[in-house]
N, C-alpha and C positions, 0 to 999 in steps of 0.2 A: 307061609302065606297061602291065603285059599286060591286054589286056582281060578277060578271064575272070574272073581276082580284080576287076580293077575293077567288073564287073558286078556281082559274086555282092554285093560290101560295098556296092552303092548299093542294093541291093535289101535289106540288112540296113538303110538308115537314114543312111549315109555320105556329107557332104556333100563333093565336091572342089572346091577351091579354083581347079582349073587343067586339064585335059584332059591335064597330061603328066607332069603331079606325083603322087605321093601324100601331099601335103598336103587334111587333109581333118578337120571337125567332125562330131560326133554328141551330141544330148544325149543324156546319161544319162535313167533314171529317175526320177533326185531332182528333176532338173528340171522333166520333166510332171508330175509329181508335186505340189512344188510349186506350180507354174505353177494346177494345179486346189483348187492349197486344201488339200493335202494339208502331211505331212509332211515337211521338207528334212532332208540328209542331214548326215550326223557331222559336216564340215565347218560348221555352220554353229552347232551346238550349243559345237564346240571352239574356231573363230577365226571367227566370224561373218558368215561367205559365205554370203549368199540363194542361195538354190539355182537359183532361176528367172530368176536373173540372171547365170548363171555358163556360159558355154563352155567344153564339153568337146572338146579341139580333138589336132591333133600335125602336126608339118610334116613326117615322114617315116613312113611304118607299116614302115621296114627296122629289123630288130630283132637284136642279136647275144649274144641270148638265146634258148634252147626251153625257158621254165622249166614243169613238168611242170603247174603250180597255174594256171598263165595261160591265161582265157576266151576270149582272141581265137584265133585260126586262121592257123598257121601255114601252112596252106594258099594261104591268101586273101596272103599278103605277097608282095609286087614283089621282082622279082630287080635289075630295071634300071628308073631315073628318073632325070628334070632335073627339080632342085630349084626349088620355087616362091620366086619374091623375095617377101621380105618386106615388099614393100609389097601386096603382090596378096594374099596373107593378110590383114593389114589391112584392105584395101578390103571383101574378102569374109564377113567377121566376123557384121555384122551381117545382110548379106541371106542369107548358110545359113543363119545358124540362125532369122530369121523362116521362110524355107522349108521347115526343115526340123520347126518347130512349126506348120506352118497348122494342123494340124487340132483344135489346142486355144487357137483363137483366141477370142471372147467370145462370137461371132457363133455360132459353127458347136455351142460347147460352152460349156453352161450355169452348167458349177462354176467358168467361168474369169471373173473380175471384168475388165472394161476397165481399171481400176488395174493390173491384177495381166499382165495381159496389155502396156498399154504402158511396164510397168517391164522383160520380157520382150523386150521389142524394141527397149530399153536397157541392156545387159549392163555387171558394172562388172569382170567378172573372168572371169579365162583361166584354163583347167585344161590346162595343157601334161601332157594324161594319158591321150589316147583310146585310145592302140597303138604300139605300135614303139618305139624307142628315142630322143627328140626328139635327142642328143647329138652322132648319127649328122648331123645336120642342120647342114654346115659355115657356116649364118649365122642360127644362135641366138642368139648374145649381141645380135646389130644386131634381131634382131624381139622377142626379150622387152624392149629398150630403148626400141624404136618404139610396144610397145604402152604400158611406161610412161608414157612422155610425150602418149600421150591419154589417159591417166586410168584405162586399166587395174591392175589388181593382177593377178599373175599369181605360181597357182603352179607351179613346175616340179619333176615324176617324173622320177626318172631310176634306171635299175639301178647307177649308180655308177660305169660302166666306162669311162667318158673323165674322167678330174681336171682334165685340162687343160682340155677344154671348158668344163666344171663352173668350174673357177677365175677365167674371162673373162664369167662370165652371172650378172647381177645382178638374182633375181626377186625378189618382196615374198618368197616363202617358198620354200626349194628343201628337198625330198625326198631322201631315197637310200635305197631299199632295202638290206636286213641281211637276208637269208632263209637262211641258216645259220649257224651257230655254227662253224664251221671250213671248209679249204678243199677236204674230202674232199665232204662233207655239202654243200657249193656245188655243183661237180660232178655231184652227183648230182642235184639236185633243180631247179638251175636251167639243166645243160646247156651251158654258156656254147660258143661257138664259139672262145675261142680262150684261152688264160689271163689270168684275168681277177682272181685272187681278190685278188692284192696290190693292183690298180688301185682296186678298190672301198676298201679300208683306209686308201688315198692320199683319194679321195674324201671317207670319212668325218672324216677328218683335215681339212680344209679348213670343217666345218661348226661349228663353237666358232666364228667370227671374223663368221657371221653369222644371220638370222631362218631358221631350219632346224628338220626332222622326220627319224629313222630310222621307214621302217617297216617293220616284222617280219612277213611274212605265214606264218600258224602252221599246220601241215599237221599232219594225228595222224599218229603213225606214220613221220613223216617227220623233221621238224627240229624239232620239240617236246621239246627235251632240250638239257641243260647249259647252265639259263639264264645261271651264271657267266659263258658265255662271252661271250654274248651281252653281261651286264651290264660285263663288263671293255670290250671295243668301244665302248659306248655312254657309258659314263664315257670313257675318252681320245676318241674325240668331239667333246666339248661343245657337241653338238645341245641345242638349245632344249626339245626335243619329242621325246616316243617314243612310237609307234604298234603296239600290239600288238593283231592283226587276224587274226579266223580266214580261212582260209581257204574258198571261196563253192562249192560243188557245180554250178557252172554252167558254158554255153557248152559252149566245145571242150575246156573242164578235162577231160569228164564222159568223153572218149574216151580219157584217162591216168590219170586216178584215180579211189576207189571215192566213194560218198555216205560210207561212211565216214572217208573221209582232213576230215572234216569236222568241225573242233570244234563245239563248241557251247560256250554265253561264261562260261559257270561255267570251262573248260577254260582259254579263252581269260586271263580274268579271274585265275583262282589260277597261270596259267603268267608272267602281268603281276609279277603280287606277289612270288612268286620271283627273278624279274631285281630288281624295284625293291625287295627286302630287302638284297642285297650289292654295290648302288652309290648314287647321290646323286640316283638318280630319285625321286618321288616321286607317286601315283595324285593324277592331278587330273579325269577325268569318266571316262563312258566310254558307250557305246551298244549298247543289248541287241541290237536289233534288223539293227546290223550288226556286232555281235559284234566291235567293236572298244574299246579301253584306249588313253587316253592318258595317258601320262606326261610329269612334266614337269623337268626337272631344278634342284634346288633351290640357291636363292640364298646 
């Protein structure tokens, strides 16, 4: 991995798992967040993952995507790595990310409870969701299995672009992004490096058979139109779950699009309702404050 990016992303917060990989954890926000007492994030409101016990984690940050809406830095991404084995991830699990929380440990910081801090340094679940493309990562199926069998739950993001990977990887809950309604509007907004739009459709097709999410990330201006389509995709499908999520005015976004390409959740919210009026979805919570909808599909 080139040191440059390697550098700039430890100095953002990025734990590596290995000096030659870019396998590598970072907690989010919702984590220290909750970790202090605060509030945990959508995930725990919609399928009830403690926030402060959840690794935010990826075994590859190579991505074969440049989607315009995506926070991370396409800068910061390795052109060339050896992949980390998936026992060395494992191993590594627990001591980044206590390292990578020292500083809202009980001792040093007052809002964190020793409860709350040694649950914290007992994680019970993986966010295969830091950066890049985890799919890319030719021995996923053998680490999100390893991680099961210690007692992880693990969910997996994925842009949908490997089916085949996708179809050998058995997490508690896998993902696939749906971020346009056609394959012109894909194109445009997510950039793919190579065509991709039919592989995602193959993906989504694979998600009715088990515990799955579509998620839609909603750009004003951009892909915020013909929910139809969207709702035809998401019915043949038959994902579990649909996630309809504005769009965040952050990170490296903020270098490709305005504050305005930013809904806000009323936007977010009546564009949900739309999709879930002409298919078999149905509003089941949703969160203001990250401006996301989930739906669910009815029985």
């Amino acid at each position: 991995m080139p040191s440059a990016p390697c550098e700039a992303l430890r100095k953002q917060g990025y734990q590596f798992f290995s000096k030659a990989s870019s396998a590598a954890l970072k907690p989010c926000m919702w984590c220290k967040r909750a970790l202090a007492g605060g509030e945990m994030c959508y995930k725990h409101q919609f399928y009830g993952i403690d926030s402060h016990r959840c690794v935010q984690m990826t075994p590859t940050l190579r991505c074969n995507q440049r989607c315009l809406f995506c926070w991370r830095s396409f800068e910061h991404e390795p052109q060339e790595e050896v992949e980390c084995p998936p026992e060395t991830i494992l191993a590594g699990i627990r001591k980044y990310q206590k390292k990578a929380l020292a500083g809202y440990n009980a001792i040093l910081d007052n809002t964190v409870t020793e409860e709350r801090w040694q649950e914290a340094l007992d994680p019970k679940h993986v966010a295969i969701s830091l950066s890049g493309e985890p799919t890319l990562y030719s021995r996923l199926p053998e680490l999100i299995d390893l991680f099961s069998s210690k007692g992880y739950t693990t969910f997996l993001v994925s842009n949908g672009t490997n089916p085949e990977m996708l179809r050998r990887c058995r997490p508690f809950q896998t993902y696939v992004s749906l971020d346009a309604p056609d394959a012109e509007i894909y194109k445009a907004v997510c950039r793919p490096l190579g065509d991709s739009w039919d592989r995602i459709r193959e993906s989504l097709s694979l998600l009715g058979s088990r515990r799955s999410a579509i998620r839609v990330t909603l750009v004003r201006g951009l892909n915020d139109f013909a929910p139809e389509k969207y709702a035809a995709m998401l019915q043949d499908s038959g994902a579990m779950f649909a996630e309809i999520k504005g769009y965040m005015y952050l990170g490296y976004s903020r270098n490709r699009l305005a504050k305005e390409n930013m809904p806000d959740h009323q936007h977010v919210r009546a564009f949900a309702e739309r999709i879930a009026a002409v298919c078999d979805y149905r509003f089941r919570d949703e969160n203001k404050l990250s401006r996301v909808v989930c739906l669910e599909r009815g029985r």
